[in-house]
VEXLUM-913818 format. One record per residue (C-alpha): residue number from 1; x, y, z. Coordinates in steps of 0.05 Angstrom, whole numbers, plus 5000, padded with zeros to 4 digits. Example, Ala and Ser with C-alpha at 12.3 -4.5 7.8 and 13.67 -1.06 7.14 Angstrom:
% VEXLUM-913818
+-----+------+------+------+
: num :   c1 :   c2 :   c3 :
+-----+------+------+------+
:   1 : 5246 : 4910 : 5156 :
:   2 : 5273 : 4979 : 5143 :
+-----+------+------+------+
***
This chain:
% VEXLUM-913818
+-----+------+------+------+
: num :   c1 :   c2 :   c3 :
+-----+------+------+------+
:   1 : 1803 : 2901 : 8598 :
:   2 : 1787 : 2832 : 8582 :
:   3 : 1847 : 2803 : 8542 :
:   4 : 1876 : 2741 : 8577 :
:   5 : 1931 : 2682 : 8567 :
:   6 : 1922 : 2611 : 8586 :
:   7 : 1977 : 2576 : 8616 :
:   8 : 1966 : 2504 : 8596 :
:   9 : 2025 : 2449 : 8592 :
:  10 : 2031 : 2380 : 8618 :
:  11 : 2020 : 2367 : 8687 :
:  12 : 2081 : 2386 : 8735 :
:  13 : 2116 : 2430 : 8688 :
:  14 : 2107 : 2490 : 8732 :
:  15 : 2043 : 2523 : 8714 :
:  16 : 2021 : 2543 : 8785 :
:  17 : 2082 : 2561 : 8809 :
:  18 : 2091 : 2615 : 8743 :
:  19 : 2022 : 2636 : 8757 :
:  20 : 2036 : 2652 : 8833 :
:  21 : 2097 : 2690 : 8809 :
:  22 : 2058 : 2719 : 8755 :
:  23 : 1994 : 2747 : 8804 :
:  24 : 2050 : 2759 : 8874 :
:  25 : 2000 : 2712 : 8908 :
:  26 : 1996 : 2638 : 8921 :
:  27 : 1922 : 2642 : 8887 :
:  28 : 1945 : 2561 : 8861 :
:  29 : 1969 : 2507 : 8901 :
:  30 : 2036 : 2482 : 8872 :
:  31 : 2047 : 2407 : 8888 :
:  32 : 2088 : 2346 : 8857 :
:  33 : 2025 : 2314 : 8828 :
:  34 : 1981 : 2318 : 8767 :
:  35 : 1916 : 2353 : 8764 :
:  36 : 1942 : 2396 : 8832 :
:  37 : 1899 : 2452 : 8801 :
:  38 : 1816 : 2432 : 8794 :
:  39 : 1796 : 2504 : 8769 :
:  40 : 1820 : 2554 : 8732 :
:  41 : 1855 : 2605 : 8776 :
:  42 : 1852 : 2685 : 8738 :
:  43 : 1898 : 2728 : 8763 :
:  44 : 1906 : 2803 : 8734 :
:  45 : 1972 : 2831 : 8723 :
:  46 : 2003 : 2901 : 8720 :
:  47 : 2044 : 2914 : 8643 :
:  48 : 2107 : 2939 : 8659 :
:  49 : 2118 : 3014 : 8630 :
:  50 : 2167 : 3061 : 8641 :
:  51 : 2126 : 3107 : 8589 :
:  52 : 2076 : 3114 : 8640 :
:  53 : 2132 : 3130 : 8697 :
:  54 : 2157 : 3187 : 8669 :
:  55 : 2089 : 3209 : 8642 :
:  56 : 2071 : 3206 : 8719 :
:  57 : 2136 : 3245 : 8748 :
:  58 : 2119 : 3294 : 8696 :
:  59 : 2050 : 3313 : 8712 :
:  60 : 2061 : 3300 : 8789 :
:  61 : 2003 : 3249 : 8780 :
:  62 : 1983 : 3231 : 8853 :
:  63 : 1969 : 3156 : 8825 :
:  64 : 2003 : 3113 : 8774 :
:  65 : 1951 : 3059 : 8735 :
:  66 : 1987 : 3016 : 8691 :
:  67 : 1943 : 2969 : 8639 :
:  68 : 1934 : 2891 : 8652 :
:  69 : 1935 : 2818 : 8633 :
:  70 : 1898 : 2771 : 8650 :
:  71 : 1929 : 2696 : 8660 :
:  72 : 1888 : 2642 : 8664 :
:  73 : 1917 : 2577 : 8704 :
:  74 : 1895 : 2516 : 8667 :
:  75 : 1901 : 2456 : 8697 :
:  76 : 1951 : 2403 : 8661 :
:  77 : 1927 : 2365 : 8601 :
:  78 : 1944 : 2293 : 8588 :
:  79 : 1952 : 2250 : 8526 :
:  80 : 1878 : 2229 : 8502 :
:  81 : 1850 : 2295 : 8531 :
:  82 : 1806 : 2311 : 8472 :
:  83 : 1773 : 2238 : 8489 :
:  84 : 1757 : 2268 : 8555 :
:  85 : 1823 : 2229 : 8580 :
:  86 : 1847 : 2273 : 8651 :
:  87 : 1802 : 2317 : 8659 :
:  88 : 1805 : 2336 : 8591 :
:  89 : 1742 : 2366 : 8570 :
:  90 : 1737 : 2418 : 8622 :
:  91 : 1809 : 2440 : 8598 :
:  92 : 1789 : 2438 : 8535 :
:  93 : 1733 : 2485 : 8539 :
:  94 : 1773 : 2529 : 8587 :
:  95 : 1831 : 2547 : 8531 :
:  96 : 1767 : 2560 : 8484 :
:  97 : 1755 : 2619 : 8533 :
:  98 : 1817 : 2652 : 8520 :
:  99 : 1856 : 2705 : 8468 :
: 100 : 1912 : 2676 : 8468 :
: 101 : 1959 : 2608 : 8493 :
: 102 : 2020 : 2611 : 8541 :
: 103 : 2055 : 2546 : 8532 :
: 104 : 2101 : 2524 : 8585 :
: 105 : 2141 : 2465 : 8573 :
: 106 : 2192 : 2435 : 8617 :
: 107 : 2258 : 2450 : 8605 :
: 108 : 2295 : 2418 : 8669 :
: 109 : 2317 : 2355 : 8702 :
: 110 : 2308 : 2340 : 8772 :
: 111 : 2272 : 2301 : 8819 :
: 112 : 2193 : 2334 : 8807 :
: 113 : 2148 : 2273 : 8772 :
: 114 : 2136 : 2271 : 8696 :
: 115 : 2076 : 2250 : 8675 :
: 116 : 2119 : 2225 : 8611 :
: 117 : 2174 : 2197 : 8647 :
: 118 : 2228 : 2233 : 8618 :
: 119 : 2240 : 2314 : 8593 :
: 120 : 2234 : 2318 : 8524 :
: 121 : 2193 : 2388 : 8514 :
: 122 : 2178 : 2375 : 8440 :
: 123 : 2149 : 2311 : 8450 :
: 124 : 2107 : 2346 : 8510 :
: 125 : 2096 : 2402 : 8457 :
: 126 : 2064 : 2352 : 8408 :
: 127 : 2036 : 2321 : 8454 :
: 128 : 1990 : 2383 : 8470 :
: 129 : 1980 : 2412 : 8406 :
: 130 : 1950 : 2339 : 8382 :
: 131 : 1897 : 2338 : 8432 :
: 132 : 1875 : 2421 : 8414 :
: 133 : 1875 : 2400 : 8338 :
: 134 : 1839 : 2328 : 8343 :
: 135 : 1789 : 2362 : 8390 :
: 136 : 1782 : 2438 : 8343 :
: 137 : 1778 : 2385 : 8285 :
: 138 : 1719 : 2347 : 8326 :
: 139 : 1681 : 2409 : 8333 :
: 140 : 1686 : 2436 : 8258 :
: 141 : 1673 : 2363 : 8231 :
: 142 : 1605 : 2358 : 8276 :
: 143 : 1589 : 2426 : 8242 :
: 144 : 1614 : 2424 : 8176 :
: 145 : 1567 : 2384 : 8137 :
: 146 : 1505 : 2424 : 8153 :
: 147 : 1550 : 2481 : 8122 :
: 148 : 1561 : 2455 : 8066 :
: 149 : 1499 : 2435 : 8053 :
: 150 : 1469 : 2502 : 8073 :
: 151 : 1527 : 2536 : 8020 :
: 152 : 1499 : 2491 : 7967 :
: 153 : 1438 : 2526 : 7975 :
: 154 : 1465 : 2593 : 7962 :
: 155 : 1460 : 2618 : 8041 :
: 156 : 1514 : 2678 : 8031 :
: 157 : 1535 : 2666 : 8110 :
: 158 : 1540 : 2593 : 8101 :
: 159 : 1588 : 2600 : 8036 :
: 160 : 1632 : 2647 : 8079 :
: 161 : 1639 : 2599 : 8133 :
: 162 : 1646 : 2540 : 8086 :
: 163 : 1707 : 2576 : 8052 :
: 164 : 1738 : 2582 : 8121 :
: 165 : 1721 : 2520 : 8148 :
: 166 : 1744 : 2470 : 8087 :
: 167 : 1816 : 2490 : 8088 :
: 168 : 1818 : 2495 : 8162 :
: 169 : 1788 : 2419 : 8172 :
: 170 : 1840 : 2398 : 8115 :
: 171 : 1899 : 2426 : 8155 :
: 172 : 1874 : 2397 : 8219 :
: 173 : 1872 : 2333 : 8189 :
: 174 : 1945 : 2336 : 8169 :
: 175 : 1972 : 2361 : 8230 :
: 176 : 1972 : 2428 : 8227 :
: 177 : 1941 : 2485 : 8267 :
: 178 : 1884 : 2528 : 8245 :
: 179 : 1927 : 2592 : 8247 :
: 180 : 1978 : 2563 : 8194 :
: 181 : 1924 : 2566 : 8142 :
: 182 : 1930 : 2624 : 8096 :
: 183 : 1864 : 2669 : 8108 :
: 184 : 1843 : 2733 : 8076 :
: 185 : 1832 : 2794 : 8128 :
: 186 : 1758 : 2785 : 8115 :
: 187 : 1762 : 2710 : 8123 :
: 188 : 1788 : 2731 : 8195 :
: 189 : 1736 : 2742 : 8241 :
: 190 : 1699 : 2674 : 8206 :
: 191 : 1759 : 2640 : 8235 :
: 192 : 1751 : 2676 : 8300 :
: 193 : 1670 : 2653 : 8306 :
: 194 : 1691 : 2579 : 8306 :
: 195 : 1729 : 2590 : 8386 :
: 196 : 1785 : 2543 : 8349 :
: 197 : 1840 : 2528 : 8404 :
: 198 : 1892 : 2525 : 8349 :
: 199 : 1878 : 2591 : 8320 :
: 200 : 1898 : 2626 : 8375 :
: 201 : 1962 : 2653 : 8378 :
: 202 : 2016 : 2619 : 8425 :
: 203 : 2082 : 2640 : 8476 :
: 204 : 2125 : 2589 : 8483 :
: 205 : 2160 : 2586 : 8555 :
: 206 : 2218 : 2543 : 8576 :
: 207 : 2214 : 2532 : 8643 :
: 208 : 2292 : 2520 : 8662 :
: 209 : 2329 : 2509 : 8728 :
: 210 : 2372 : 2574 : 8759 :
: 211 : 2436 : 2550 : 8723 :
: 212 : 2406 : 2571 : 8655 :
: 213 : 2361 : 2621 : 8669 :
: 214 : 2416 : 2665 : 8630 :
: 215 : 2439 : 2621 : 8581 :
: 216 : 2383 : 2575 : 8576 :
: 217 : 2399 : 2508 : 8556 :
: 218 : 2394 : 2446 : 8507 :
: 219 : 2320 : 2441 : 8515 :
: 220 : 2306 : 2513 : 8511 :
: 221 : 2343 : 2521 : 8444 :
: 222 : 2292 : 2465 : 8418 :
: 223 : 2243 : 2506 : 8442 :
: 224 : 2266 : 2561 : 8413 :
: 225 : 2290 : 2530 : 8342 :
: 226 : 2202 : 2496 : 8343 :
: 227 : 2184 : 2572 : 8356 :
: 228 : 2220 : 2612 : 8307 :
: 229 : 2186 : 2550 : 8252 :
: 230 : 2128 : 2576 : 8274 :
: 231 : 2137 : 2641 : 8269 :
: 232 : 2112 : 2641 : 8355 :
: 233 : 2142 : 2678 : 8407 :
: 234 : 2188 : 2646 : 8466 :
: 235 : 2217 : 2668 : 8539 :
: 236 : 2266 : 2627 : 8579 :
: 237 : 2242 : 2627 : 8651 :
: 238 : 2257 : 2590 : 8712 :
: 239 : 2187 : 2588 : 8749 :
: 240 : 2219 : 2575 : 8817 :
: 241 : 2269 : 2642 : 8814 :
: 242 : 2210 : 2681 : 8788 :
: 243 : 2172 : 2662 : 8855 :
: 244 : 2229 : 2680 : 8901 :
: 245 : 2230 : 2758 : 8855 :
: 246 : 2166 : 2763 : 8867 :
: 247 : 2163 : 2753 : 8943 :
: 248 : 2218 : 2815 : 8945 :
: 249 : 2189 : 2877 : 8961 :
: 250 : 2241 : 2918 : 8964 :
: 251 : 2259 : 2941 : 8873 :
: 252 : 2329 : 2951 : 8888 :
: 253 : 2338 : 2882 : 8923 :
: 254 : 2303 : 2853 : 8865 :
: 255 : 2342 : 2883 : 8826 :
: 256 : 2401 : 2855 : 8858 :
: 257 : 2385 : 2792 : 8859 :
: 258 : 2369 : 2790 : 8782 :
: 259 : 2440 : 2822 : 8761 :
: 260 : 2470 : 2761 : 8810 :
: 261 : 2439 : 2717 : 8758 :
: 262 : 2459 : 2758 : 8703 :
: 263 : 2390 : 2782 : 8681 :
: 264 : 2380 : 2857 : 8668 :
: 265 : 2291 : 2844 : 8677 :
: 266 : 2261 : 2789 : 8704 :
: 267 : 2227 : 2730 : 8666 :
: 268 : 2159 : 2757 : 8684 :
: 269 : 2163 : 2824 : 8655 :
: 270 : 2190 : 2789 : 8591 :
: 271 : 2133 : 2740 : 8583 :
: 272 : 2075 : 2796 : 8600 :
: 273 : 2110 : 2839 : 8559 :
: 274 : 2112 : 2783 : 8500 :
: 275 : 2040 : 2759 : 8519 :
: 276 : 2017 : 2845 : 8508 :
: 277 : 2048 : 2844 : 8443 :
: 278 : 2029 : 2768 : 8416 :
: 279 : 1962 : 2798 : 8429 :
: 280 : 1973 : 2847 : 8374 :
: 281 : 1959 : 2905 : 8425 :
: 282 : 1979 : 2974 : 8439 :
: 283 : 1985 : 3032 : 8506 :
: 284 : 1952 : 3100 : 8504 :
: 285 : 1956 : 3142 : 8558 :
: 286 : 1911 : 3183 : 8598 :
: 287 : 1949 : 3239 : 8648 :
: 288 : 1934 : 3299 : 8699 :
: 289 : 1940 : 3307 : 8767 :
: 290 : 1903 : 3268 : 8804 :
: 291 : 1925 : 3201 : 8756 :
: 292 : 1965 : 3171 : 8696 :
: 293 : 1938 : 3124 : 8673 :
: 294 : 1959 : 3069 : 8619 :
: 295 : 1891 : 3032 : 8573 :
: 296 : 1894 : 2977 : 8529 :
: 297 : 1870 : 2979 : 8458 :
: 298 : 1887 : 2925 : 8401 :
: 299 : 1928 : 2951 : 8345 :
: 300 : 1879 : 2988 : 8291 :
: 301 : 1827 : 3025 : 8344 :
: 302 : 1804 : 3087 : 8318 :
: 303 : 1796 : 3138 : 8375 :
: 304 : 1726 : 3129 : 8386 :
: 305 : 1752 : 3058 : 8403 :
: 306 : 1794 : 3077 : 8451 :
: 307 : 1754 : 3129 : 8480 :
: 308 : 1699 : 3080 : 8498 :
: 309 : 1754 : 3033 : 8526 :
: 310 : 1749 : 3089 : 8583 :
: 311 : 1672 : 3105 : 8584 :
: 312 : 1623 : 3088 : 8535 :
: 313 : 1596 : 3155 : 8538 :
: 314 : 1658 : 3172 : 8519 :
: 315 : 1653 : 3136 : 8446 :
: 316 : 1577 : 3159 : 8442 :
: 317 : 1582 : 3220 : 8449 :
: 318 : 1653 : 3224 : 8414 :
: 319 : 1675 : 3300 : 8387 :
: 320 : 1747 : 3302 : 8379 :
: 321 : 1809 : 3276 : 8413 :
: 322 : 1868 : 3320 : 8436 :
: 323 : 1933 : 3276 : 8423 :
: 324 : 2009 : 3289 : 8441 :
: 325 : 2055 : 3230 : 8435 :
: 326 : 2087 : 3213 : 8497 :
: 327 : 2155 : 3225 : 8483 :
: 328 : 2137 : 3300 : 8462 :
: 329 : 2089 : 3303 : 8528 :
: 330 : 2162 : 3286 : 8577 :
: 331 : 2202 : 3326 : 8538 :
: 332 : 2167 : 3388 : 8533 :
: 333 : 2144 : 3386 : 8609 :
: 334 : 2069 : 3368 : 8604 :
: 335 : 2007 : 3378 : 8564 :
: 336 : 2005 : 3460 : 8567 :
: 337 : 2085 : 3463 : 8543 :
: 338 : 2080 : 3411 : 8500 :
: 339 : 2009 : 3445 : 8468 :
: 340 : 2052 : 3517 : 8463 :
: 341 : 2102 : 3477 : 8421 :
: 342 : 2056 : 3456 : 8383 :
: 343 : 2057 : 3387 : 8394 :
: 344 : 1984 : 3377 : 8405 :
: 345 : 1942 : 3357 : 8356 :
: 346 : 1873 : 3353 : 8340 :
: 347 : 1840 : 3282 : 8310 :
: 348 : 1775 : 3266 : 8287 :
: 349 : 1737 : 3202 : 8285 :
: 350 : 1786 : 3169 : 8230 :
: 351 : 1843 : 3175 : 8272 :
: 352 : 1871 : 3108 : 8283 :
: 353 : 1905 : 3107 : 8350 :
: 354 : 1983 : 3099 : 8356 :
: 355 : 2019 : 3064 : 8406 :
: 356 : 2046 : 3114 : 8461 :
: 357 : 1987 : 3170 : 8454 :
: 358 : 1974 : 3219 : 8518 :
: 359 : 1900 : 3232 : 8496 :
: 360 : 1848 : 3272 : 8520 :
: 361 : 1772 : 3264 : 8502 :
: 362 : 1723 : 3313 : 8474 :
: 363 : 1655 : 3287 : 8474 :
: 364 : 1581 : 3308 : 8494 :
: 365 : 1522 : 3258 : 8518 :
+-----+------+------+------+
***
């Protein structure tokens, strides 16, 4: 599987407690003090599919395997972090680990400890992204003048890197993230080689008290105004109600208790569902009897790419896929109704994989 989110914020904005709603299990001590979590805490969680339901009541599958997350709970950073202030430079290298950066920012008032002294979750916002950008614009400068120099000398692999790493060092240095400067798609996986903390892509949470869960509230529409700027995503949550949803057992109690609060889904589903797609990724869909079974593939796979997401083997010794989109799998009944319709198809190597295919593999070893 092996794409993951990092929760990182502030200290006491709620990170553990998401992260024990997030993973159903109190893997991460949630106290009212800073720096309550050491280690990073990695917690695997299920993407919420109905796809994958019905593909299951259709076949009569006798289990249901729905793709995953991984969230990463990174302890809080403080002001001065990239200095090593905190414990800063473990963080740091922590949210250089991962694909991608969920950003939860307080968006209520009550009695829990600030670190800042006040809510204000664009300050806290700033706050964070400063310490990323002075310490991703630490590590390019320490490397950037042996590129250069390198480049002068015609090195082909050195130019390519300079061309990436001069504009990034210049936005850095005015305040701006590595993913707001304008790359080519070749220029992208330079980018990706430099483990920049600001490159990644970033979910911005408001963590709000139950009385805005619905609504949100004045601090969540900041939020909200900084991420649509960006061009980010954003999910109002309250941490605390997600907890008590996740210590139901029983779906039609939880889903009770949402519609008292006016919520059709819960915050959790939203942000996995928002962390799968910042990712840039997409479901395909292996079913029979014995299991359905949802994969994860980023957006652009061929289908020897996805076929070795299952087995290696599988993209080794790749011959053909058999494909029938989801939608005509349900509604013809299964694969051999849905084949006699003629909705199964045949693709080659060159196929590029589309969000919602039931495949199955051809391949010899």
């Amino acid at each position: 599987m092996g794409f993951n989110c990092g929760i990182v914020g502030l200290p006491n904005v709620g990170k553990s407690t998401l992260f024990n709603a997030l993973t159903e299990a109190a893997q991460a001590e949630a106290a009212n003090y800073p720096f309550c979590t050491i280690e990073p805490n990695v917690g695997r969680v299920p993407v919420p599919d109905a796809r994958l339901d019905r593909l299951a009541e259709v076949a009569k599958s006798a289990k249901v395997l729905p793709t995953q997350l991984e969230f990463v709970d990174i302890a809080g950073l403080v002001r001065g972090a990239s200095k090593g202030e905190g414990l800063g430079n473990q963080f740091l290298a922590n949210i250089r680990q991962v694909d991608a950066i969920l950003h939860l920012l307080r968006c209520f008032e009550g009695d829990t400890t600030h670190v800042e002294g006040s809510v204000d979750p664009i300050r806290d916002a700033e706050t964070i992204d400063t310490e990323l950008m002075l310490a991703d614009l630490d590590s390019i400068e320490r490397q950037l003048d042996q590129i250069q120099k390198k480049a002068k000398q015609g090195e082909k692999d050195a130019i390519e890197r300079r061309n990436v790493m001069e504009p990034v060092a210049e936005a850095l240095r005015n305040g701006k993230p590595a993913r707001a400067v304008q790359l080519t798609p070749e220029q992208q996986p330079v980018l990706r080689q430099l483990h920049l903390m600001t490159s990644k892509p970033v979910l911005y949470v408001s963590n709000v008290d139950e009385g805005a869960v619905a609504t949100g509230n004045k601090y969540s529409e900041m939020v909200a105004e900084r991420a649509k700027a960006e061009g980010a995503g954003h999910v109002v949550i309250s941490a605390a109600i997600e907890a008590e949803v996740a210590a139901l057992t029983d779906p039609e109690e939880k889903q009770a208790f949402l519609e008292e609060l006016g919520l059709n889904e819960s915050g959790l589903a939203r942000v996995i569902k928002e962390g799968y797609r910042l990712l840039d990724l997409i479901t395909f869909f292996t079913v029979g009897p014995k299991e359905a079974r949802a994969w994860t593939v980023r957006r652009g796979a061929n289908a020897p790419e996805a076929a070795g997401v299952i087995h290696s083997d599988m993209q080794r010794g790749f011959i053909r896929a058999e494909t029938i989109f989801w939608q005509d799998f349900v509604d013809c009944g299964g694969e051999s109704s849905a084949k006699e319709a003629g909705k199964m198809r045949v693709e080659g190597r060159d196929y590029t994989v589309k969000d919602g295919d039931v495949f199955h593999f051809r391949f010899n070893v």
